[in-house]
PARO-777860 format. One record per residue (C-alpha): residue number from 1; residue in one letter; x, y, z. Coordinates in steps of 0.5 Angstrom, whole numbers, plus 500, padded with zeros to 3 digits. Layout:
BEGIN
PT; NUM; A; X; Y; Z
...
! end
This chain:
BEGIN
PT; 1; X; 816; 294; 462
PT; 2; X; 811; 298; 458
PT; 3; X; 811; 297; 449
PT; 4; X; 811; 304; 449
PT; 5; X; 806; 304; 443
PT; 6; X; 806; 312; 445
PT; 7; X; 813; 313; 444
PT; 8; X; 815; 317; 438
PT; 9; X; 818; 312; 432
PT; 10; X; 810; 310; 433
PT; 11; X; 808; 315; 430
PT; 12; X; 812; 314; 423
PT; 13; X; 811; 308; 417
PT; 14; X; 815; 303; 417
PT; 15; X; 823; 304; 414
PT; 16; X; 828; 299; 414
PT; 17; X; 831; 304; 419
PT; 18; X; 825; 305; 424
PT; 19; X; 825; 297; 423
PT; 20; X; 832; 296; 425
PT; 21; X; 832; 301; 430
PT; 22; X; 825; 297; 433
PT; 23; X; 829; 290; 433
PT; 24; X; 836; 294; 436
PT; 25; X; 831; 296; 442
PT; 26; X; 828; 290; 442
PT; 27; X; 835; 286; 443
PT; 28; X; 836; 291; 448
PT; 29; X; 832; 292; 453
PT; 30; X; 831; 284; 453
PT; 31; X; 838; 284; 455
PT; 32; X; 838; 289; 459
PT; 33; X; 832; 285; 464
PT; 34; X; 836; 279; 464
PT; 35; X; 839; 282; 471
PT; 36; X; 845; 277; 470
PT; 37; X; 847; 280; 477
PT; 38; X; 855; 279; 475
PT; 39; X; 854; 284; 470
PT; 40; X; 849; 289; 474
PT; 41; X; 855; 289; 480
PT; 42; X; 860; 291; 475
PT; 43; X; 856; 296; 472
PT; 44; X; 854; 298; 479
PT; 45; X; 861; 298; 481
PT; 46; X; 864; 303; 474
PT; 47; X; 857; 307; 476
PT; 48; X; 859; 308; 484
PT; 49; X; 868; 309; 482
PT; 50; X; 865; 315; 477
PT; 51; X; 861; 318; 482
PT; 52; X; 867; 319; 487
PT; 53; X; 868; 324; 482
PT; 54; X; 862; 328; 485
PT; 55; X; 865; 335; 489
PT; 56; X; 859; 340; 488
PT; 57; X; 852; 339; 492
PT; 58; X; 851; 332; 496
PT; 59; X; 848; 326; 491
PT; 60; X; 846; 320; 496
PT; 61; X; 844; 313; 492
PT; 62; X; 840; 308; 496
PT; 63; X; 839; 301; 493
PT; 64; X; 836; 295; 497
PT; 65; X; 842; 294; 501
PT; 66; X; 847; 300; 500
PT; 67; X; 848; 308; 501
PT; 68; X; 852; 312; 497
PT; 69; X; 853; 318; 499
PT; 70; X; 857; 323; 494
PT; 71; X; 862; 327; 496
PT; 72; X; 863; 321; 503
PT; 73; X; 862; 325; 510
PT; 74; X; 868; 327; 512
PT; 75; X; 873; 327; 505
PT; 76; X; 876; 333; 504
PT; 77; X; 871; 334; 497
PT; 78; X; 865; 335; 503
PT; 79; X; 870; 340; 507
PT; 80; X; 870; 343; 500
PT; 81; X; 864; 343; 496
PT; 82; X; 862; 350; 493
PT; 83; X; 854; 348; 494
PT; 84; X; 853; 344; 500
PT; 85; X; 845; 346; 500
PT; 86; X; 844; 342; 493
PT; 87; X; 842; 335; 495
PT; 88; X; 839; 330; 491
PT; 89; X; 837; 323; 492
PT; 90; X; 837; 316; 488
PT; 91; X; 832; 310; 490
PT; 92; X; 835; 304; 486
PT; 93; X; 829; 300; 484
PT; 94; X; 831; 295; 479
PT; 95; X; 839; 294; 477
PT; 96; X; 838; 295; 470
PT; 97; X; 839; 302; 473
PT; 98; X; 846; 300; 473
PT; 99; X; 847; 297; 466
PT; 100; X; 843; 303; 463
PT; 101; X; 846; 309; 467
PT; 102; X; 854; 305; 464
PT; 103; X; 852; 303; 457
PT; 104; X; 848; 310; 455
PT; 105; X; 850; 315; 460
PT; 106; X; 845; 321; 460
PT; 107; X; 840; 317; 456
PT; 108; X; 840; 311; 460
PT; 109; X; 839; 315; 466
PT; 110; X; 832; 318; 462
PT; 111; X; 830; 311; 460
PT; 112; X; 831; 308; 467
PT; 113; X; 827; 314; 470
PT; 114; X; 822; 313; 465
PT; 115; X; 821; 306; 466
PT; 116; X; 821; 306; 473
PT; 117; X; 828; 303; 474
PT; 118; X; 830; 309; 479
PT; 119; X; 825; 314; 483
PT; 120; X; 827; 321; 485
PT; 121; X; 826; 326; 490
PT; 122; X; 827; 332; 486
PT; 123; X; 829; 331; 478
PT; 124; X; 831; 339; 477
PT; 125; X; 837; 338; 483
PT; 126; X; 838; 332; 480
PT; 127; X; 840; 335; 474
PT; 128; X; 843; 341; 478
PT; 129; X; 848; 336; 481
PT; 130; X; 850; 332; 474
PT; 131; X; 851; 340; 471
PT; 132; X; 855; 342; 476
PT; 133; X; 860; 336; 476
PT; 134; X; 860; 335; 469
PT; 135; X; 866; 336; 468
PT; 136; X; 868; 330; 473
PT; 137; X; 863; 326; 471
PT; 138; X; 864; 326; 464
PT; 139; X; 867; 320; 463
PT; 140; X; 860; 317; 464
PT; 141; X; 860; 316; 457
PT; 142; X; 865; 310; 457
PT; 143; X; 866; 305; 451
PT; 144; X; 861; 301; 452
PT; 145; X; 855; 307; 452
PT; 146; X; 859; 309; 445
PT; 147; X; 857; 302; 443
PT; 148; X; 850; 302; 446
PT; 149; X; 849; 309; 441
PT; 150; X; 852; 306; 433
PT; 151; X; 846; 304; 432
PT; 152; X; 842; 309; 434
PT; 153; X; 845; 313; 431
PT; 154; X; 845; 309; 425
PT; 155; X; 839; 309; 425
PT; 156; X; 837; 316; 427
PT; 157; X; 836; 319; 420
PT; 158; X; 830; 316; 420
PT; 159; X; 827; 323; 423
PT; 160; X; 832; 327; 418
PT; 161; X; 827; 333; 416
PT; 162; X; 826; 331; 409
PT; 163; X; 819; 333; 407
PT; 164; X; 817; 325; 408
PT; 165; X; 819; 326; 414
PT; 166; X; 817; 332; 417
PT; 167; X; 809; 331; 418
PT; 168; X; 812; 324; 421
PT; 169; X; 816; 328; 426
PT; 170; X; 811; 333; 428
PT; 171; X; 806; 328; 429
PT; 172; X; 810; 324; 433
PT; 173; X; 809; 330; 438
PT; 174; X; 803; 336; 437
PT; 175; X; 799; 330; 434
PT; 176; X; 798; 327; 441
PT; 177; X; 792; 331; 443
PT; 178; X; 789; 337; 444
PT; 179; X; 786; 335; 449
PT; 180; X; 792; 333; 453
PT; 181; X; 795; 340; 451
PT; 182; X; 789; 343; 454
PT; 183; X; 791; 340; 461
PT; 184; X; 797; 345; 462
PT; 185; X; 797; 350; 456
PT; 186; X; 794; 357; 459
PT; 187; X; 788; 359; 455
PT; 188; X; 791; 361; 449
PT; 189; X; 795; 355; 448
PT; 190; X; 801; 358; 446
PT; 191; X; 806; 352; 447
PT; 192; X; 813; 356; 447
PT; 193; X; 817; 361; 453
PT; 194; X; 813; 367; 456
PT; 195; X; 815; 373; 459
PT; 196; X; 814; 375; 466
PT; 197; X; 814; 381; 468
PT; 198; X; 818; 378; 475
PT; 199; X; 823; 372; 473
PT; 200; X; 823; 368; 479
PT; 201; X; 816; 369; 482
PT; 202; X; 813; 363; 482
PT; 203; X; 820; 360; 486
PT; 204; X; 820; 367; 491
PT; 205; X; 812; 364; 493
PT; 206; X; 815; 357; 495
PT; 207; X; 821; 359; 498
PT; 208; X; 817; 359; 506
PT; 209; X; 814; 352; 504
PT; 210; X; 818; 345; 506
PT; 211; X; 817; 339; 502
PT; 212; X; 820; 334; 496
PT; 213; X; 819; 330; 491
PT; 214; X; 819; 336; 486
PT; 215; X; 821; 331; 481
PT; 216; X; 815; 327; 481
PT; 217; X; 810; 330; 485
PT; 218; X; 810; 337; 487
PT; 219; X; 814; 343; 486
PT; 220; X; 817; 345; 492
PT; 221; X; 824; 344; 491
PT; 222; X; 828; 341; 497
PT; 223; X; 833; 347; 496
PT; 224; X; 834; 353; 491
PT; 225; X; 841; 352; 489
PT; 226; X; 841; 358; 483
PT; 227; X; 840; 364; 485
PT; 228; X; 833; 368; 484
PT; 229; X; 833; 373; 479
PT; 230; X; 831; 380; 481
PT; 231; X; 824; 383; 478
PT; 232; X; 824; 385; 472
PT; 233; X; 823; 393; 473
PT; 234; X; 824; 396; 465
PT; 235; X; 822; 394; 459
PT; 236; X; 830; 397; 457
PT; 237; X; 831; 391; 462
PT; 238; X; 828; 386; 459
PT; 239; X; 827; 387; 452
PT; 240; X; 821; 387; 452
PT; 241; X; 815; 392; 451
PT; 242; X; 812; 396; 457
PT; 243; X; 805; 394; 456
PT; 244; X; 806; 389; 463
PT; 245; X; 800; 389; 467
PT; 246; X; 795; 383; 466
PT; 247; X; 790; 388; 466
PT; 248; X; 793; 392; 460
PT; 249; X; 795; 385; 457
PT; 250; X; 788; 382; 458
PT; 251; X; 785; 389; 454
PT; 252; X; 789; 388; 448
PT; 253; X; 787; 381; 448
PT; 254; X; 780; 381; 448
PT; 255; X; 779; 375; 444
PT; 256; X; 781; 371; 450
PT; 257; X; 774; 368; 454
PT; 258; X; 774; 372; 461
PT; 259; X; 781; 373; 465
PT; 260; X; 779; 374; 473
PT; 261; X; 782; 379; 474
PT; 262; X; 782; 378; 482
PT; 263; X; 786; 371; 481
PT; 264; X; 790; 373; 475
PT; 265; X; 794; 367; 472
PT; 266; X; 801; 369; 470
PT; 267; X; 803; 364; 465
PT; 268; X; 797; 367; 461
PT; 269; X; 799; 374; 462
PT; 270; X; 807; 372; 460
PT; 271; X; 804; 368; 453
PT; 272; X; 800; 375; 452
PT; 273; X; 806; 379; 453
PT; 274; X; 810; 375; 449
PT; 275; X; 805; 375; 443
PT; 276; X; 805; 382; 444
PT; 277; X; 812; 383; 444
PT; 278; X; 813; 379; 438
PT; 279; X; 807; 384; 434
PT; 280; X; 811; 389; 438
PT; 281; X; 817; 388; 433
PT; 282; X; 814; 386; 427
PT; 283; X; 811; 393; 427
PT; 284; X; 804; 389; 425
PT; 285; X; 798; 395; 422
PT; 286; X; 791; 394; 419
PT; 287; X; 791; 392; 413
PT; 288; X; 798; 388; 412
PT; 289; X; 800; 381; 409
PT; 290; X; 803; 377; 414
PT; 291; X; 805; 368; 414
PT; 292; X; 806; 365; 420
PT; 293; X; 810; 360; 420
PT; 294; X; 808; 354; 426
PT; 295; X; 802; 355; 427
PT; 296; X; 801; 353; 434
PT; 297; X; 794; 352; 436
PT; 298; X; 793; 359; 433
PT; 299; X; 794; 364; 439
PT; 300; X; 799; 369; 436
PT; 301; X; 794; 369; 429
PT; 302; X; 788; 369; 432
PT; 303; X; 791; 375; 437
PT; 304; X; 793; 379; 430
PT; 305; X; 786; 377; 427
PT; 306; X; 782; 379; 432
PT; 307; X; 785; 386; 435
PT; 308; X; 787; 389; 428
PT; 309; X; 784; 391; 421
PT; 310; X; 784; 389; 415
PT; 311; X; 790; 383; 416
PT; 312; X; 790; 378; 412
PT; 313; X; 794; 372; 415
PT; 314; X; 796; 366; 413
PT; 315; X; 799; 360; 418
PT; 316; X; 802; 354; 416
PT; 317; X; 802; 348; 419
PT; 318; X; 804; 340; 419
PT; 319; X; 799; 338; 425
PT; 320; X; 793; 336; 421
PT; 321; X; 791; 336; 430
PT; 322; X; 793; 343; 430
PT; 323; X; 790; 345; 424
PT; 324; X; 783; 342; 426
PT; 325; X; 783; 346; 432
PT; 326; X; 785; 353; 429
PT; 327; X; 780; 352; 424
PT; 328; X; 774; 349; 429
PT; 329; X; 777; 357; 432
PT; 330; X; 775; 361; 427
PT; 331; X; 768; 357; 426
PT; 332; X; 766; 360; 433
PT; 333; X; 769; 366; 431
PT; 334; X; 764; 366; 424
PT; 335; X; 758; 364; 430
PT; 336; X; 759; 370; 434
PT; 337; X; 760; 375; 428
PT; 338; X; 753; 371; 425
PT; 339; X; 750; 372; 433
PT; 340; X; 752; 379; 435
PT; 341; X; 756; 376; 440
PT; 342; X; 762; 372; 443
PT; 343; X; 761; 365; 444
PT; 344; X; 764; 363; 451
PT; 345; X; 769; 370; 451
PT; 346; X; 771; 368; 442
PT; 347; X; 770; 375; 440
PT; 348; X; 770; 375; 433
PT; 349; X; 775; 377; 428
PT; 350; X; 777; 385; 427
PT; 351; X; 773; 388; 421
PT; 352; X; 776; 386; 414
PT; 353; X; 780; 381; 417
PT; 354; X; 782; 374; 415
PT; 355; X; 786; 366; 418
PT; 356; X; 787; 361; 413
PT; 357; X; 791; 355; 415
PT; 358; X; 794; 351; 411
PT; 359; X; 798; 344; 412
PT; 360; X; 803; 344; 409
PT; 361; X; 811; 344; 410
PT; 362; X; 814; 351; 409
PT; 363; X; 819; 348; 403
PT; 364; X; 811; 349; 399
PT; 365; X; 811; 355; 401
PT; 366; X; 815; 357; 393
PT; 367; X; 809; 352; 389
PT; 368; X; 805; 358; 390
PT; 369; X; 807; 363; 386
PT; 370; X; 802; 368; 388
PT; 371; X; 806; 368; 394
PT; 372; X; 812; 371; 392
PT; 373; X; 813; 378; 395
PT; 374; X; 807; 378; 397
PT; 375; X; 808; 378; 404
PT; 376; X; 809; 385; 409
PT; 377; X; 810; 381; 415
PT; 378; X; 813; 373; 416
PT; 379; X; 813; 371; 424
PT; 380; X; 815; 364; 426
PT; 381; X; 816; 362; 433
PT; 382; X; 819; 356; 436
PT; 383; X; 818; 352; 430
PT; 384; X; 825; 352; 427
PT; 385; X; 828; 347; 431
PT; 386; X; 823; 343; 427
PT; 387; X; 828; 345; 421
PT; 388; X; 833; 341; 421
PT; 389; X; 841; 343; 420
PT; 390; X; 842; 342; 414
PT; 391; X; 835; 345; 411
PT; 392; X; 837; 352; 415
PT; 393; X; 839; 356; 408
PT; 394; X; 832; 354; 405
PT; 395; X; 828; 356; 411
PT; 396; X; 831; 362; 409
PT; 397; X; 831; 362; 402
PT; 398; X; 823; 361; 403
PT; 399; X; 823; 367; 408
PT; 400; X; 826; 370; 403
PT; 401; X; 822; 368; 397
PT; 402; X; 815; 370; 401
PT; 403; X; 817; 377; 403
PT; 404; X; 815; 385; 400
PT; 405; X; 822; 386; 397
PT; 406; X; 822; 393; 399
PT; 407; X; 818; 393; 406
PT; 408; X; 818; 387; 409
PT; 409; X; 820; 385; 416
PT; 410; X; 820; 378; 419
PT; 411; X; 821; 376; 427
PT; 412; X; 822; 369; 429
PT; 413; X; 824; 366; 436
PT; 414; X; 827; 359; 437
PT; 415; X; 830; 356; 441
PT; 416; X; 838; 356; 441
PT; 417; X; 845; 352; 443
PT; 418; X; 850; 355; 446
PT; 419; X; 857; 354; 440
PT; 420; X; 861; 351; 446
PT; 421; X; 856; 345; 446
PT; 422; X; 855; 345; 439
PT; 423; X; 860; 340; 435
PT; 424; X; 858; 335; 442
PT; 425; X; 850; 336; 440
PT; 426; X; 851; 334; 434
PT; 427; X; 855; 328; 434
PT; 428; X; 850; 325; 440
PT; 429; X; 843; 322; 441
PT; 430; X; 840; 325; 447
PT; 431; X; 833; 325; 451
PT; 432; X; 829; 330; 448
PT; 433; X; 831; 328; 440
PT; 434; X; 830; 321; 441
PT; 435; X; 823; 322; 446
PT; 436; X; 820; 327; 445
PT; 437; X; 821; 331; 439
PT; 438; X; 824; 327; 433
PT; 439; X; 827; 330; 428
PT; 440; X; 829; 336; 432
PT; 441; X; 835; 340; 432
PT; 442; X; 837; 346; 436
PT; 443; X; 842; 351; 432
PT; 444; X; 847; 355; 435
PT; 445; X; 846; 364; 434
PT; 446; X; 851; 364; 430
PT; 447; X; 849; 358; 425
PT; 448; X; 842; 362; 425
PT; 449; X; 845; 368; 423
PT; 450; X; 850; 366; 418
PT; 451; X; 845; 361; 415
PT; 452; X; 840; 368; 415
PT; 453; X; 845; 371; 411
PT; 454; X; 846; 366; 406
PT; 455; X; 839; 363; 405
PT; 456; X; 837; 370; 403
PT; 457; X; 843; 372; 399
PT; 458; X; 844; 378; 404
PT; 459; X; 838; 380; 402
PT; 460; X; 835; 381; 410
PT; 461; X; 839; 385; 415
PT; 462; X; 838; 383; 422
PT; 463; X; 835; 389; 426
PT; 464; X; 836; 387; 433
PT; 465; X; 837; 379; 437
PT; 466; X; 835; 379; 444
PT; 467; X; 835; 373; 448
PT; 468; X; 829; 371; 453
PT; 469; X; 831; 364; 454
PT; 470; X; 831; 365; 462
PT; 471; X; 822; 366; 462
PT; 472; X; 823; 359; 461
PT; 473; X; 824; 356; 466
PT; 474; X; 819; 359; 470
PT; 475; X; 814; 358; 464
PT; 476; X; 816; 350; 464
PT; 477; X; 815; 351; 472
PT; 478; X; 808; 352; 470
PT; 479; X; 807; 347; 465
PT; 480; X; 809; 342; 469
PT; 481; X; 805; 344; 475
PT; 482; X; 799; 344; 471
PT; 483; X; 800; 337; 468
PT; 484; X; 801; 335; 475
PT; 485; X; 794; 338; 477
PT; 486; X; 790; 336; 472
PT; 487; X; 793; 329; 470
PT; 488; X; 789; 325; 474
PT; 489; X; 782; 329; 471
PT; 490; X; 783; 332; 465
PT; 491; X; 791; 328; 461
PT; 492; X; 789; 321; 463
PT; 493; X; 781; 321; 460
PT; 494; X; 784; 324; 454
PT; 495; X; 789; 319; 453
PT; 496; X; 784; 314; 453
PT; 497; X; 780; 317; 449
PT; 498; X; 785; 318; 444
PT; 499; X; 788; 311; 444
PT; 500; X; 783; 306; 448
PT; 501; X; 787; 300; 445
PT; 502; X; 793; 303; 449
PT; 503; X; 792; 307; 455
PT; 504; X; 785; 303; 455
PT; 505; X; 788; 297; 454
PT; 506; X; 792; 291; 459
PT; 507; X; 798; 295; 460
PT; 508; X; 793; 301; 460
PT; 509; X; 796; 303; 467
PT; 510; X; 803; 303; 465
PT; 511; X; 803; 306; 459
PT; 512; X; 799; 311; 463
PT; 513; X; 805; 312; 468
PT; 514; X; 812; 311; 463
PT; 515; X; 807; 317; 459
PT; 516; X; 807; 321; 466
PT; 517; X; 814; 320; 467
PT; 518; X; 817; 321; 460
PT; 519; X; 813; 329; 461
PT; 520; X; 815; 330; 468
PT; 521; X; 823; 328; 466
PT; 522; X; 822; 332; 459
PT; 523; X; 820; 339; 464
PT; 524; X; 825; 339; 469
PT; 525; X; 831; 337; 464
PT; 526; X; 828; 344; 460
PT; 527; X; 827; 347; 466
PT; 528; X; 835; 346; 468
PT; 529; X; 836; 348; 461
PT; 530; X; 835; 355; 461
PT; 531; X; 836; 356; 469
PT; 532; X; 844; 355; 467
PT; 533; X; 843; 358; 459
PT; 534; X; 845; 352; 458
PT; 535; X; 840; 353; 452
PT; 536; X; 838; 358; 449
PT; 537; X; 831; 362; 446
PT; 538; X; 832; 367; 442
PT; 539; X; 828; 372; 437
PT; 540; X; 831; 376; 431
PT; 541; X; 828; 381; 428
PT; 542; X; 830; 382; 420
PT; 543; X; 828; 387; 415
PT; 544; X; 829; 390; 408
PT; 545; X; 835; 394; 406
PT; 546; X; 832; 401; 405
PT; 547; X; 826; 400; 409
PT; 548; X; 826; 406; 413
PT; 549; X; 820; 406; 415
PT; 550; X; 821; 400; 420
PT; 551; X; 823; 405; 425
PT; 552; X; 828; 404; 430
PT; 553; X; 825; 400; 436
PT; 554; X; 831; 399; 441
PT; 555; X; 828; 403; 447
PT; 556; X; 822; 401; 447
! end
């Protein structure tokens, strides 16, 4: 088994919890690759009784001397099922698959997947399949999986967003290397949910290709179980402005090296149109003060720097890797200004404009008190699930604190929890918080607007809230495609790169496939997320009271 030295308690100091939280592992893992087959049958035997539970789509389980196949040919539950073209398949590798999938449920089922336990033809109808039949299948979570998670829920507030632990917890995902995000970002960079102008498009492209393995390999699915969505034909439909085609996006976005308009790429298109949307509602004008909050790799700063006068940007961040490229950006942009020309399509930036990144938590932001008002616009996009739950009120406290009191205006866009799912979320560890983002918390609608109001005393009035949570999906599609293309050439050579001693090392090669794999399941299980609005990504615009300015944009 790979010593995951990649994985995220890595990339923390050493506390008495992460230390207690790395012995519990230890302790796990090498009880769970005993194999005693006793106790490998018994939990094959709890596993195989729950799935008998199965009634929507088919599940078939093949292990090394059984086929299980869910709901059983010719019961009444075959006869019924509502979704008999939703099928999935199982290929049982090692038996600790069993004792994982009892003992930690849906997390189990992540680590066996990642570690090898189990192969899978297609993850997205995996996940499908374990959706639609939750309700049957919830008692997944038994006893012994309740006791396998104390300590990792004892130990989890090793990751609370405290500001020691904010750098930690952000490092641990966006400071892996910018190199490897090269590899399935678009060219903007930007990692958060574009806007297409057709939702299922990529899907309608497949759907006259056969093949498998979408989970792993491809992304081709066995089958389309949800329906695709209709195209996008107005911007009063989708909640986004009518600049759409990647022509019009790509004249507004010049700062980009050049798009080849014959093969035009629709991830970068969407990216554009969401940045563009963002500004849309932000009401940006030359001459404005404006904070980011999350700076990303710089696309939506650099954007703004590049296509409007006068503006003056700050954008903060915590990945000191983020921060380096942002600013290795804006050198090139100074080399073109200097050279009367673009370096590799970087244009430079607007007359009178300025970018400052700053790497510091955003709770600073109120140390500068030049700062104080000072700002016309704040954007923050898809980082307040890097807040944390009990730090809300004072994200927007700071907000607050940092905007024009009479005429600012502020977007943010995150990623949001339905309230149904809300008090479960909170009381489990699950595969994304524990694997990929550490520290990360995704609030519901509600909380944010009630912590909205109570950060800023009342001060912010929310102008409008639309969800593109749906663009997800396709913009997951897309990463994962990308990551799949390219990791062989482009992800693999950066991970040497950056960790030789790991991926380069003995174990080099199985690092180098849990990695893989951990991305892939991260993908798909997102990807399903937002198909179903089992997660959500919304943006709220919020102004001043009194700012008649601002306009009314709800049609547009």
């Amino acid at each position: 088994m790979s010593d995951l030295l990649l994985d995220t308690p890595s990339k923390h100091s050493l506390s008495l919890a992460g230390l207690a939280d790395s012995a519990w592992t230890t302790l796990r893992e090498a009880a769970f690759k005993t194999g005693w087959k006793p106790i490998s049958r018994l939990a094959e035997a709890a596993v195989v009784a729950l799935m008998q539970n199965i009634t929507t789509g088919q599940l078939r389980v093949l292990t090394y001397d059984h086929i299980y196949t869910f709901p059983a040919p010719g019961s009444k539950q075959e006869a019924e099922n509502p979704m008999p073209d939703l099928k999935a398949e199982l290929r049982v590798v090692d038996d600790v698959f069993w004792i994982r999938l009892c003992t930690m449920s849906d997390l189990g089922f992540a680590e066996a997947y990642m570690y090898g336990d189990v192969e899978c033809d297609d993850l997205v109808s995996i996940f499908l399949l374990f959706l639609y039949n939750k309700d049957n299948l919830s008692n997944m979570s038994s006893k012994a999986s309740y006791f396998f998670s104390i300590p990792q829920k004892l130990t989890s507030y090793r990751f609370v967003n405290s500001i020691g632990n904010s750098r930690s917890n952000i490092s641990a995902h966006y400071d892996i290397s910018n190199e490897m995000f090269k590899g399935f970002l678009s060219r903007d960079m930007t990692y958060s949910c574009a806007i297409f102008d057709d939702l299922d498009g990529d899907l309608k492209e497949l759907s006259g290709e056969k093949g498998a393995w979408s989970g792993g390999q491809h992304l081709t699915r066995v089958s389309h179980p949800a329906p695709l969505t209709p195209p996008t034909t107005s911007a009063s439909s989708s909640s986004v402005s009518s600049t759409n085609s990647s022509e019009q996006l790509h004249n507004d976005a010049h700062f980009l090296p050049p798009f080849p308009q014959s093969h035009p790429d629709p991830l970068y298109a969407g990216q554009l149109r969401k940045l563009n949307h963002i500004l849309s509602r932000a009401r940006v004008q030359p001459g404005y003060k404006i904070l980011e909050i999350g700076s990303g790799w710089g696309s939506l700063s650099l954007l703004v720097a590049r296509t409007v006068p006068g503006v003056e940007i700050h954008t903060i961040t915590l990945s000191t890797y983020q921060r380096q490229y942002v600013l290795d950006l804006l050198r090139r942009s100074a080399e073109s200004q200097s050279t009367g020309h673009g370096d590799d399509g970087f244009a430079p930036l607007a007359e009178g404009s300025s970018v400052h990144v700053h790497l510091m938590d955003y709770r600073d932001i109120k140390k500068k008190e030049e700062w104080k008002g000072y700002f016309d616009r704040v954007v923050s996009v898809e980082m307040v699930e890097a807040v944390g739950g009990e730090f809300l009120e004072e994200y927007w406290s700071v907000i607050d604190w940092a905007l024009n009191l009479r005429t600012g205006v502020g977007v943010i866009q995150g990623i949001t929890l339905p309230e149904a799912r809300f008090e479960t979320y909170k009381s489990e560890i699950d595969f994304i918080r524990k694997w990929v983002f550490p520290g990360g918390f995704l609030p519901t609608l509600t909380l944010l607007l009630e912590t909205l109001n109570k950060g800023s005393k009342g001060k912010l009035v929310v102008d409008s809230v639309s969800n593109i949570g749906p663009h997800y999906a396709r913009t997951l599609r897309h990463w994962r495609q990308a990551f799949l293309q390219k990791f062989d050439s482009v992800i693999v050579p950066a991970l040497v790169k950056e960790y030789p001693d790991v991926m380069g090392g003995k174990n080099g090669a199985q690092e180098v496939e849990v990695f893989k794999r951990k991305w892939i399941y991260y993908f798909c299980y997102c990807e399903v997320g937002f198909t179903t609005r089992t997660l959500g990504d919304h943006i709220v615009t919020f102004v001043r009271e009194g700012n008649e300015d601002y306009g009314c944009q709800v049609f547009e």
